[in-house]
C-alpha distance (Angstrom), angle and dihedral (degrees) to the residues before:
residue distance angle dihedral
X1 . . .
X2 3.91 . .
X3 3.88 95.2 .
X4 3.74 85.0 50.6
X5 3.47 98.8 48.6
X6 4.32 86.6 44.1
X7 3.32 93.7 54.5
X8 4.17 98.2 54.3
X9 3.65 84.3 47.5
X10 3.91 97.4 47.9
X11 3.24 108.2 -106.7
X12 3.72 107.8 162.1
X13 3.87 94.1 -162.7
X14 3.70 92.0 56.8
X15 3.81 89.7 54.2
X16 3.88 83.3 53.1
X17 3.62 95.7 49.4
X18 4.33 92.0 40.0
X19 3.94 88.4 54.7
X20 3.72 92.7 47.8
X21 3.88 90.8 51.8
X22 4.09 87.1 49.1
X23 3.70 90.4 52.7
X24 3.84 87.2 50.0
X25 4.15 92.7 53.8
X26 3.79 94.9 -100.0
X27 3.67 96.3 106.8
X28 4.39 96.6 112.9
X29 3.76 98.2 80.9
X30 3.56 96.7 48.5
X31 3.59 99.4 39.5
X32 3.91 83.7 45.5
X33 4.48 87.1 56.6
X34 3.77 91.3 43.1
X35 3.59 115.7 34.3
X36 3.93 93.1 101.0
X37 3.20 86.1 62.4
X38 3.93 97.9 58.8
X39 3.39 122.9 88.8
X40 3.45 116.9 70.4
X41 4.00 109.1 77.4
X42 3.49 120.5 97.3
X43 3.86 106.5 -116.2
X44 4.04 110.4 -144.8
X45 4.26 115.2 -170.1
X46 4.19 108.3 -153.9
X47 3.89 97.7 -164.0
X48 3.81 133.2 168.2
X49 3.86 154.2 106.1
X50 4.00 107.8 -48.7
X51 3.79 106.0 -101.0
X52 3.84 93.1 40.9
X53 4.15 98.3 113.0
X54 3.81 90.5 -102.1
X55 3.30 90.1 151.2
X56 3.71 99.9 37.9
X57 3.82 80.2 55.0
X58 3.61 93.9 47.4
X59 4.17 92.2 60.4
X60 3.34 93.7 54.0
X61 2.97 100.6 55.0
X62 3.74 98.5 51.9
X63 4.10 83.5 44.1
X64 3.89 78.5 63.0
X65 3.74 99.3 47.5
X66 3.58 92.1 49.3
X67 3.82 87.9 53.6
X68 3.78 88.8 63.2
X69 3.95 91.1 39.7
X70 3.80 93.1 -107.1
X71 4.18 112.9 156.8
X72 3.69 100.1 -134.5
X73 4.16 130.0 -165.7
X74 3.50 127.5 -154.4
X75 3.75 134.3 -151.1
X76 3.30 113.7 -175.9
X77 3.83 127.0 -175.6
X78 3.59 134.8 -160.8
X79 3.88 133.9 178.1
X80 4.03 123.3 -92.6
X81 3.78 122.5 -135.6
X82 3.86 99.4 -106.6
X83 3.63 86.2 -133.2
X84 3.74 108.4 49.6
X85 3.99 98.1 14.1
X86 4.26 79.5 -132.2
X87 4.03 106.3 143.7
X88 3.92 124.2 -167.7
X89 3.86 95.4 -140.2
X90 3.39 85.8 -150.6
X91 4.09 96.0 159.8
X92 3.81 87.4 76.1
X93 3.83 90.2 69.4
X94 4.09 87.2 61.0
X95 3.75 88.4 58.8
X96 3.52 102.8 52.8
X97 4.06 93.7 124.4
X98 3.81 86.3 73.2
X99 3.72 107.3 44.7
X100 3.42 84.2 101.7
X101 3.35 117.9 46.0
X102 3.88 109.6 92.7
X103 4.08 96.9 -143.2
X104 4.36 89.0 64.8
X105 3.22 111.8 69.5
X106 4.20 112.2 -166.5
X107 3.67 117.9 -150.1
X108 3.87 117.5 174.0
X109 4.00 118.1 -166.8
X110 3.59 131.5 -172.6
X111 4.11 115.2 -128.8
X112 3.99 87.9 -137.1
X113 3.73 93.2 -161.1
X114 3.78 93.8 -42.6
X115 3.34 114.0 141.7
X116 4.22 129.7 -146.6
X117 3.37 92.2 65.1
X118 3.78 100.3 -79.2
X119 4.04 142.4 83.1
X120 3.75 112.8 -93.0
X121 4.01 83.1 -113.0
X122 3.51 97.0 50.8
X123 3.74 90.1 109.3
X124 3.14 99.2 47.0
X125 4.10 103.2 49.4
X126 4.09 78.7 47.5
X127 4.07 88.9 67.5
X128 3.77 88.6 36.8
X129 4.11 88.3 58.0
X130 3.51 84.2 41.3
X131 3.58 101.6 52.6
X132 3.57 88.2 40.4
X133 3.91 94.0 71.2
X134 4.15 102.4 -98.2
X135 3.72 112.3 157.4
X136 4.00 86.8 -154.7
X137 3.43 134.1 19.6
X138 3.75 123.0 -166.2
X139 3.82 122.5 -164.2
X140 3.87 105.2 -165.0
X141 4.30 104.1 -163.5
X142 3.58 123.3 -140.9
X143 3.99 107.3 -95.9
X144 3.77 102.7 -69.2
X145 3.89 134.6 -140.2
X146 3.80 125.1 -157.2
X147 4.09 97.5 -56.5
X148 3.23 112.5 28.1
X149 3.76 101.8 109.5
X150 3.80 101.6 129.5
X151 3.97 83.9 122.9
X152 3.94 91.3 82.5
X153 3.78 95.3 59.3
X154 4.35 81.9 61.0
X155 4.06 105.2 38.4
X156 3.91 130.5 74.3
X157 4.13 79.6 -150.4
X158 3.59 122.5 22.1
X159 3.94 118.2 -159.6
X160 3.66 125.6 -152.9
X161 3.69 112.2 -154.0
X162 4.21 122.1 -159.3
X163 3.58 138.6 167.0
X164 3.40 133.5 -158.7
X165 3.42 133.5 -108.4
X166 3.59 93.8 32.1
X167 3.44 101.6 119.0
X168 3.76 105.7 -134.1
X169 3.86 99.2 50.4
X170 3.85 91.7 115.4
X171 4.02 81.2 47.7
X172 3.41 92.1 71.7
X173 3.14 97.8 34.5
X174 3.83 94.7 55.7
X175 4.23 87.4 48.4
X176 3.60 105.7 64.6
X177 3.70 107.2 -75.2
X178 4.26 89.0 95.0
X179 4.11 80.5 65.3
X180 3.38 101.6 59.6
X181 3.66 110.4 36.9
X182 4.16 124.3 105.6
X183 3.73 90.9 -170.5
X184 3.76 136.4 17.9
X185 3.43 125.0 -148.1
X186 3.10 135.1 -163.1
X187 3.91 115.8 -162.2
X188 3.41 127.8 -167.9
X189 3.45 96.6 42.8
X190 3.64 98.7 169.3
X191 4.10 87.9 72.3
X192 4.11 115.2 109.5
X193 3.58 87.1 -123.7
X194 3.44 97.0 56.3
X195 3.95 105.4 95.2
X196 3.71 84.2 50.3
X197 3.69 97.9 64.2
X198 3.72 87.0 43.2
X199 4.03 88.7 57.8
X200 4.19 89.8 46.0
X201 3.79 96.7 41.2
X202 4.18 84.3 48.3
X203 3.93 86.5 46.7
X204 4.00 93.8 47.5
X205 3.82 84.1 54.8
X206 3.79 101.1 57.0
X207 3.65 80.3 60.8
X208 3.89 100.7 68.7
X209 3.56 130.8 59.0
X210 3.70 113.8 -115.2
X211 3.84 127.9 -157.0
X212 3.64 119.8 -166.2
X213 3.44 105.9 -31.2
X214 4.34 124.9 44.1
X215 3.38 110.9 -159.1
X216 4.10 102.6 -104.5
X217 3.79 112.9 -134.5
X218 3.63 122.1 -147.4
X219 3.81 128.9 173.6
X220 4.06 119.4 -134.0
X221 3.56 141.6 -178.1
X222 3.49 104.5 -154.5
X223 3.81 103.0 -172.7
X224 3.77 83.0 57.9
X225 3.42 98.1 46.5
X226 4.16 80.2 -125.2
X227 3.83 105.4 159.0
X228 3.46 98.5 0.1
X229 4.26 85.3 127.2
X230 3.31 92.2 51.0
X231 3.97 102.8 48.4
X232 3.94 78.3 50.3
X233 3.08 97.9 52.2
X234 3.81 85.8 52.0
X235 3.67 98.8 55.9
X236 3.89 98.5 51.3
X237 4.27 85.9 55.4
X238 3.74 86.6 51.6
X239 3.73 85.2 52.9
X240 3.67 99.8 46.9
X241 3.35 87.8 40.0
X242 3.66 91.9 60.5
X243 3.65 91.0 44.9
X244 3.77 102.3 49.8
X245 4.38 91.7 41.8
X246 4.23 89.2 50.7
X247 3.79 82.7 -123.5
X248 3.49 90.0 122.9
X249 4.07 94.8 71.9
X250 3.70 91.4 43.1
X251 3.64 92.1 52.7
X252 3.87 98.2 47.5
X253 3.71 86.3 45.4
X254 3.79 93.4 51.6
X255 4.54 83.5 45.0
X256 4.22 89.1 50.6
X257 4.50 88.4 48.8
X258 3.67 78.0 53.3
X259 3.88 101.2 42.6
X260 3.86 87.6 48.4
X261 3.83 95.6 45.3
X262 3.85 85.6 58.5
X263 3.83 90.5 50.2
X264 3.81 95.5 47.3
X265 3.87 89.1 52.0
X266 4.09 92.3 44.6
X267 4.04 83.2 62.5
X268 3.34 95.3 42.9
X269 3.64 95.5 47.4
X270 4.06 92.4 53.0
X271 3.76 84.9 51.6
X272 3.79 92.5 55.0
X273 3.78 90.5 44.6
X274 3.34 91.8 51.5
X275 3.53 88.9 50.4
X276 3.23 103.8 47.0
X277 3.81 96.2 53.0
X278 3.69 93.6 58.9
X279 3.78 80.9 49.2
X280 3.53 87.3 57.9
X281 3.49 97.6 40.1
X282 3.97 89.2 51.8
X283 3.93 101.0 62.1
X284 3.73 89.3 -103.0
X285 3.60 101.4 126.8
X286 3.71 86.8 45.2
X287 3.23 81.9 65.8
X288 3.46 101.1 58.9
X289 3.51 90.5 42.5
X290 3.88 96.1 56.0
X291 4.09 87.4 52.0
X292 4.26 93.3 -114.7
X293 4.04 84.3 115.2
X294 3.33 145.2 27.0
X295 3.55 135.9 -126.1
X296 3.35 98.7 -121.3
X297 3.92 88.2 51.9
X298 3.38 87.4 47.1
X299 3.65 92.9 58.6
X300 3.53 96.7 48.6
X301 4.27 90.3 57.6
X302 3.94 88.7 48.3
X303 4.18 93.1 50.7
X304 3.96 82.3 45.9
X305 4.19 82.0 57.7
X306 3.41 99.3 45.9
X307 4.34 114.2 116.1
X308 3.32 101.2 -171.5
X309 3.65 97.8 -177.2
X310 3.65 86.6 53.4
X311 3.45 94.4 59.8
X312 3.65 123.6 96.7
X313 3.82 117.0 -111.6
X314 3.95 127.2 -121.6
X315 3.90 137.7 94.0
X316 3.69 129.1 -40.4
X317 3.77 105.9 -90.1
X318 3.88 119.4 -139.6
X319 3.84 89.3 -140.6
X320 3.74 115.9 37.1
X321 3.38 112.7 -161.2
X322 3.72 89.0 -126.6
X323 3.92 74.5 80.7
X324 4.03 92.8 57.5
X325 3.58 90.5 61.1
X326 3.19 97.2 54.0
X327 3.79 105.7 43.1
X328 4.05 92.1 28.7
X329 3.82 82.2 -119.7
X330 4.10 123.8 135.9
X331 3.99 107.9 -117.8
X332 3.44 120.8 -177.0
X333 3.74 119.2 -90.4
X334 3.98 126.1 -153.4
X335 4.04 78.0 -98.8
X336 3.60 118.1 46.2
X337 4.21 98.3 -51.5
X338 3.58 120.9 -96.0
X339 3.86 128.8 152.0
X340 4.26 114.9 -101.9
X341 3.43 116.2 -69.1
X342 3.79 125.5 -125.8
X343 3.86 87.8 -107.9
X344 3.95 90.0 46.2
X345 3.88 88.4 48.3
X346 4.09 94.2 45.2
X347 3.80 85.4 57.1
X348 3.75 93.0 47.7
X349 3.97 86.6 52.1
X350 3.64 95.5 46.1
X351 3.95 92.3 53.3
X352 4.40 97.3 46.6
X353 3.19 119.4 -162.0
């Protein structure tokens, strides 16, 4: 396979081109002729509420990796308009100072409905940088509420990024996100406030029980570059520590139950939308509708349909486009999103339900 073969001998463009076939469900044959060669970058989550200097953050840090001659990948993600699935990417304009340099490699991704704070291929371009030979790879989320934490099923290290003043820091905090992080930042530090949220985000960690590792908390000012060291200092101890415990395994092998869990349920959901579209196609929701059955009866003839090894593989989708057809809405497909097709619906109708 030529993108295959480009990518072992560093060819950025066939990293491009291998990410844009992941986000378009044809990840499995190239993860399939790389995944040996996984396994060695260092996996960094950026996470936080939007506004927080994530991406401020985020250039720093690879201004700091590049100091030490580190090659350094970014993923960054933004949110989709629910409606078109369009995304303005705009966290590439922060990291302008890199554009250049051929050892980062910038890949923006639109979260198309998925939620956790990621892109559905997120995982998969991560093992593509990976294989590809990055030292570091940094996966920068889309600005998070209280439980989108998806992002610590994908990094080694996971960092939770607050500022103060916000008003709902201890929100978040209180929802999920405390769980998750490795590190806590918080940005801004030059804010009155910002002692205070040191003292509550100390306080709200008295109230867990750590094992191992406790999350270290470090205060930055990113425009300044003002504890950039230190919050990289802090990330390589997480790593060793992860290293030296074994915890490192454990955790990648707890990340891979949750990769595959998303795979299994991609399949299944194409079989159920599959399903349910000769369903539709059938009368049988008419059915329903006119009171002669009920859903759950309904449900049990669809599940009787489904061909799973028919169905084509890839991640769940947040909008099926069994959902287009029946709100005359375009949902994003495993290829681009488009409502069935008259030859796609002519096959449904020749197969029943």
């Amino acid at each position: 396979m030529d993108v295959v073969e480009g990518i072992k001998r560093g060819d950025r463009r066939a990293l491009a081109r291998a990410i844009s076939v992941a986000e378009s469900g044809g990840a499995a044959p190239l993860i399939a002729s790389l995944f040996k060669e996984t396994g060695r970058a260092f996996t960094v989550g950026i996470t936080g509420p939007p506004g927080v200097g994530k991406s401020t953050l985020t250039g720093a840090l690879v201004k700091r990796a590049r100091a030490e001659g580190k090659s350094v990948g970014l993923i960054l993600v933004d949110p989709s308009s629910p409606f078109s699935q369009g995304a303005l990417l705009g966290d590439r304009i922060r990291l302008a100072d890199h554009f250049t340099d051929p050892e980062v490699f910038i890949r923006s991704m639109a979260s198309r409905g998925h939620l956790g704070g990621i892109a559905g291929a997120t995982g998969d371009a991560v093992m593509l940088m990976d294989a590809f030979g990055k030292d570091l790879v940094i996966v920068e989320t889309v600005g998070v509420g209280q439980s989108e934490i998806e992002i610590a099923e994908v990094a080694d290290t996971t960092v939770v990024c607050l500022q103060p003043g916000s008003g709902d820091s201890i929100q978040v905090l209180k929802a999920g996100v405390m769980e998750i992080a490795d590190i806590f930042v918080v940005n801004k530090a030059d804010h009155p406030m910002a002692s205070q949220l040191k003292r509550e985000i100390r306080t709200m960690m008295t109230m867990l029980d750590w094992h191992g590792w406790a999350p270290a908390l470090v205060m930055t000012q990113a425009m300044s570059g003002e504890g950039v060291d230190e919050l990289w200092g802090a990330l390589w101890a997480h790593r060793a520590y992860l290293h030296e415990s074994g915890e490192l395994r454990a955790k990648r092998a707890s990340a891979f139950a949750h990769e595959v869990r998303n795979l299994v349920l991609g399949r299944l959901a194409g079989a159920v939308d599959q399903a349910m579209l000769r369903a539709m196609d059938s009368g049988l929701m008419e059915q329903v509708a006119d009171r002669a059955l009920d859903p759950y009866a309904a449900a049990e003839r669809v599940l009787a349909a489904v061909d799973v090894k028919a169905a084509p593989g890839g991640r769940p989708r947040m909008a099926p486009r069994v959902r287009a057809t029946v709100k005359g809405l375009n949902a994003p497909a495993e290829h681009g999103g488009h409502a069935p097709s008259e030859s796609e619906m002519a096959h449904h109708r020749e197969a029943g339900v």
